[in-house]
N, C-alpha and C positions, 0 to 999 in steps of 0.2 A: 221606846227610845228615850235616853238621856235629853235634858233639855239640850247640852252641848251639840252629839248626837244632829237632833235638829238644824241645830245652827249648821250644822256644818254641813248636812246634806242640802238645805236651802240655799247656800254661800257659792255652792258647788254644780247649784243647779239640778239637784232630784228633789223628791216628792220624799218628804218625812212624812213621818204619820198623823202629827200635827203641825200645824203652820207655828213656827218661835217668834216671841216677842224678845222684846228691850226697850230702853233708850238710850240716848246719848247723854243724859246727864240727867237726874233725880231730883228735882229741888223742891218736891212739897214730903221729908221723910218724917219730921216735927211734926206738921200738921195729921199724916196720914199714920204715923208708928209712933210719934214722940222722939225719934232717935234724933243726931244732930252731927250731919257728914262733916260739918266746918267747926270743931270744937275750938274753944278762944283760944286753950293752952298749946295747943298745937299750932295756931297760926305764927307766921314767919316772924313775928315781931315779939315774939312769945319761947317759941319751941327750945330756944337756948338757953332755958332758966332752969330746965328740967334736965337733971340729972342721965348717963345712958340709960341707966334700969327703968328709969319712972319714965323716958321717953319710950324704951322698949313696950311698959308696961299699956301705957296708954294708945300705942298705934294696934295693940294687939285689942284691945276695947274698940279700937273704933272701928276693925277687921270684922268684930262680932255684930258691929249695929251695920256694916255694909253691906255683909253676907246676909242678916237675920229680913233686912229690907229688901233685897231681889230675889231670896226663896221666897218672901212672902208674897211679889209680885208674880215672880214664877217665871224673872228674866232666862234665857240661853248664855246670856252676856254680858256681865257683870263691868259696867265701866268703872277704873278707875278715877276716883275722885283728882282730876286734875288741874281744878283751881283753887287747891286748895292754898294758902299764902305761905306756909311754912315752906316751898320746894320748887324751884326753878321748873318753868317746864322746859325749859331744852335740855336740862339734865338727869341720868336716872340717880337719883342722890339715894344714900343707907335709906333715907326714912324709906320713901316709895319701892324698895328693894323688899324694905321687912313689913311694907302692909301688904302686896302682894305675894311674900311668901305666906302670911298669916291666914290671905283670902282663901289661897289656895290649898291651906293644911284643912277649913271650912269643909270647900265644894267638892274637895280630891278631883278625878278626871267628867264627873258634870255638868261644869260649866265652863266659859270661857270667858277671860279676863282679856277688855279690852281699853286703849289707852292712846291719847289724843300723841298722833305720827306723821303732822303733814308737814311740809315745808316747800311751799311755794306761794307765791302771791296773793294775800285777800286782798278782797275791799278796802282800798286805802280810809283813813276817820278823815275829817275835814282839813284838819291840820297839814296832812302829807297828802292829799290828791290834787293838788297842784305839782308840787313840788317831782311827784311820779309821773304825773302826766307831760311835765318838760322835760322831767329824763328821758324817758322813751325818745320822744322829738329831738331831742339835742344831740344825747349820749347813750346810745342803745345799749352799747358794752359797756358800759357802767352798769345798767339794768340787768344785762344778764350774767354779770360778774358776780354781781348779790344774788339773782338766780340760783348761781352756782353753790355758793358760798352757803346758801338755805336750805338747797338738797343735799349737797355732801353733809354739811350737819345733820340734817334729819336721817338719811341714809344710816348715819354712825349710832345716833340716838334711839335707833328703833332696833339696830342689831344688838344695843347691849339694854336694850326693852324685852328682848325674844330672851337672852340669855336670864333677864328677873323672872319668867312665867307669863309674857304680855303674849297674847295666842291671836288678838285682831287689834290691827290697827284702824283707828275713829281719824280720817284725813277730815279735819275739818275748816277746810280753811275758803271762806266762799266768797264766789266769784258772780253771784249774780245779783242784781235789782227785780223788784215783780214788775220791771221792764225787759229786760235780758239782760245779758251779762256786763262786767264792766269794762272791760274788753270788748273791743270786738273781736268775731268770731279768727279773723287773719292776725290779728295782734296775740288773741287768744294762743293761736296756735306756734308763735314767736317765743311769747315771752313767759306760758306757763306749760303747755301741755309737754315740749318736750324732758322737762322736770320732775312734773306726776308721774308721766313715765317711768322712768327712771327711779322714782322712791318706791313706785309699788314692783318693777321689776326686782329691785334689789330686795322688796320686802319678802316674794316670792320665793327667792330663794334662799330665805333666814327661813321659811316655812310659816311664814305668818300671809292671814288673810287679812284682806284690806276694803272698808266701808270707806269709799269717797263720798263725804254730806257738803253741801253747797242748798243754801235758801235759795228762793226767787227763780225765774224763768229760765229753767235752763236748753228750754226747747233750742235754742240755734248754736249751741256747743254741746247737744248729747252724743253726736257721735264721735267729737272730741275725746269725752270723760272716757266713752267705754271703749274707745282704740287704746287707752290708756289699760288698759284691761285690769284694773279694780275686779274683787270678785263683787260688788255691791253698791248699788247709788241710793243714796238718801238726799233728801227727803222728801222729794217731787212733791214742791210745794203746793195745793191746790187755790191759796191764797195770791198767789201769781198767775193761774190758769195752766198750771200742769195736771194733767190728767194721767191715772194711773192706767188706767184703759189704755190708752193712747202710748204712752211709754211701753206698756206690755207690747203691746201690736209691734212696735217698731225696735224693741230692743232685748224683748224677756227673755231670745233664748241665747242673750249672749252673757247677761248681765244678773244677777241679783236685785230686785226689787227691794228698799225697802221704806215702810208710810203706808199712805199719807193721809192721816185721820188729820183735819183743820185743826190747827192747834190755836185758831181765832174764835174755835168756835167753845174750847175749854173755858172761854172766859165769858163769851154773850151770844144771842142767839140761844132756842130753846134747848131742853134735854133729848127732842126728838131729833132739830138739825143736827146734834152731837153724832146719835147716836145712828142717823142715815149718813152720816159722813164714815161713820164706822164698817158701818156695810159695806159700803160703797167700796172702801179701799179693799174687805176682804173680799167682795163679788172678784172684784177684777185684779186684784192682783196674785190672790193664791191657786189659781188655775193650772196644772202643770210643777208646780214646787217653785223655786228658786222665788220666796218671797219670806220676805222677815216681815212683819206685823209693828207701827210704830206710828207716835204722830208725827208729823211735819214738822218737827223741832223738839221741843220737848217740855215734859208737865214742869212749867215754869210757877217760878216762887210768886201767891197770891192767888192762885186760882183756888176753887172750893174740890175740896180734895173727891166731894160726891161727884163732882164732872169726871173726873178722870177715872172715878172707882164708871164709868157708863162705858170708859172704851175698852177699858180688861173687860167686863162683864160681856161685850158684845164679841170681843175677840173669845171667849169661854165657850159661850154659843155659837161659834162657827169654824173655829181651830181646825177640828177636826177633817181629818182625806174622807 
């Protein structure tokens, strides 16, 4: 089987022949390849100094070091780089149109190219969780006005995502603390879930699959996420006390798995808790198929790129049906 292949039979809920990796986002490629996803001339403050040819020229370079860094990984799922500064993320702009034709001239039908599609509620920052929290109280149709207003955009944005080559949507927009969510589970079910709905319903039928990722405890709104019917939940944090075990038992044969290697432990803690964290997620999560392979967040910038090289190496050793 294709890495794609994989993906898709996991996404879909059968048994590939290997279990697929990914992540949601690459940020040791410098340390681990020398490459560099965030080039200066390209960032937003930058990219309009460069002519179309030398722009063209250069998104097709940096198409080479995207593709050259998840073959080498031996991703299913090739995400686009979507912080990058040069390019709004709520719109599909020329640039992001011509690095995913570029990725895809790369991987032909192999891989699948995925790209950040959510539009409903996070975690307010400090600034605006007040400010959210007396909307709801005061003016509730104000809240779900902007609801509105986030899904029908997203809705639009991820239709002319499908039409650039975008094959999964990454909904990453999270809703929990490693307390539980920040919602409660009836506020939850108000003022976000009928929205997810609604963008992965419509994603369904542009023919795109959809990874809903959310940090922290999501135990007292998983049956929420997956009525939402996502073909995928990430990242069942095990850093909040979610358990994969536990998630399978009560969810695997609706849902796609995918995690949760500690991605606290890439940074401290020995090479053995790493690597029994490793285990651990493929013991219990690839039993039956419908499981992607991933940490609980992702190989974030500053860790020692030998940690990470310890959870491919254990997914190597156990991939296999």
């Amino acid at each position: 089987m294709t890495p794609k292949e994989r993906a898709i039979a996991a996404l879909t809920l059968q048994v590939p022949d290997e279990v697929p990796t990914f992540e949601l986002e690459f940020q040791i490629e410098r340390e681990m390849f020398g490459k560099n996803f965030i080039p200066d001339d390209l960032r937003r403050e930058n990219i309009g100094k460069l002519s179309h040819k030398e722009k063209e020229r250069r998104l097709r370079e940096l198409a080479d070091d995207i593709v050259y860094v998840y073959e080498q990984l031996d991703y299913a799922i090739i995400p686009g780089p979507y912080q990058i500064g040069w390019v709004e993320d709520n719109v599909v702009s020329p640039e992001k149109r011509v690095l995913f034709r570029e990725i895809r001239k790369h991987v032909g039908n192999t891989r699948m190219i995925g790209f950040h599609g959510d539009g409903t509620f996070s975690i307010p920052d400090g600034n605006e969780m007040y400010a959210f929290a007396y909307a709801i109280a005061d003016d509730p149709e104000s809240v779900h006005a902007k609801a509105r207003k986030m899904m029908e955009d997203a809705i639009e944005r991820n239709k002319n995502l499908a039409e650039s080559g975008v094959e999964v949507l990454l909904l990453c927009s999270d809703y929990c603390y490693n307390s539980g969510p920040f919602l409660s589970p009836a506020m939850f079910e108000e003022f976000i879930q009928p929205y997810l709905a609604k963008i992965i319903e419509a994603a369904r039928r542009e023919g795109l699959y959809t990874i809903k990722h959310t940090d922290g405890n999501i135990m007292p709104i998983l049956n929420q996420l997956v009525d939402c019917r996502p073909h995928a939940l990430h990242s069942l944090d095990p850093m909040a006390g979610v358990d994969i075990r536990e998630v399978k038992r009560l969810v695997g044969d609706r849902v796609c798995l995918c995690g949760n290697v500690n991605c606290s432990l890439l940074q401290s803690g020995t090479e053995e808790d790493l690597a029994e964290s490793a285990r651990y997620a493929l013991t219990h999560g690839k039993p039956g198929g419908g499981y992607i392979y991933c940490t609980s967040n992702v190989p974030f910038k500053g860790i020692d790129p030998r940690r990470y090289q310890i959870v491919l190496d254990e997914w190597k050793k156990l991939r296999a049906y």
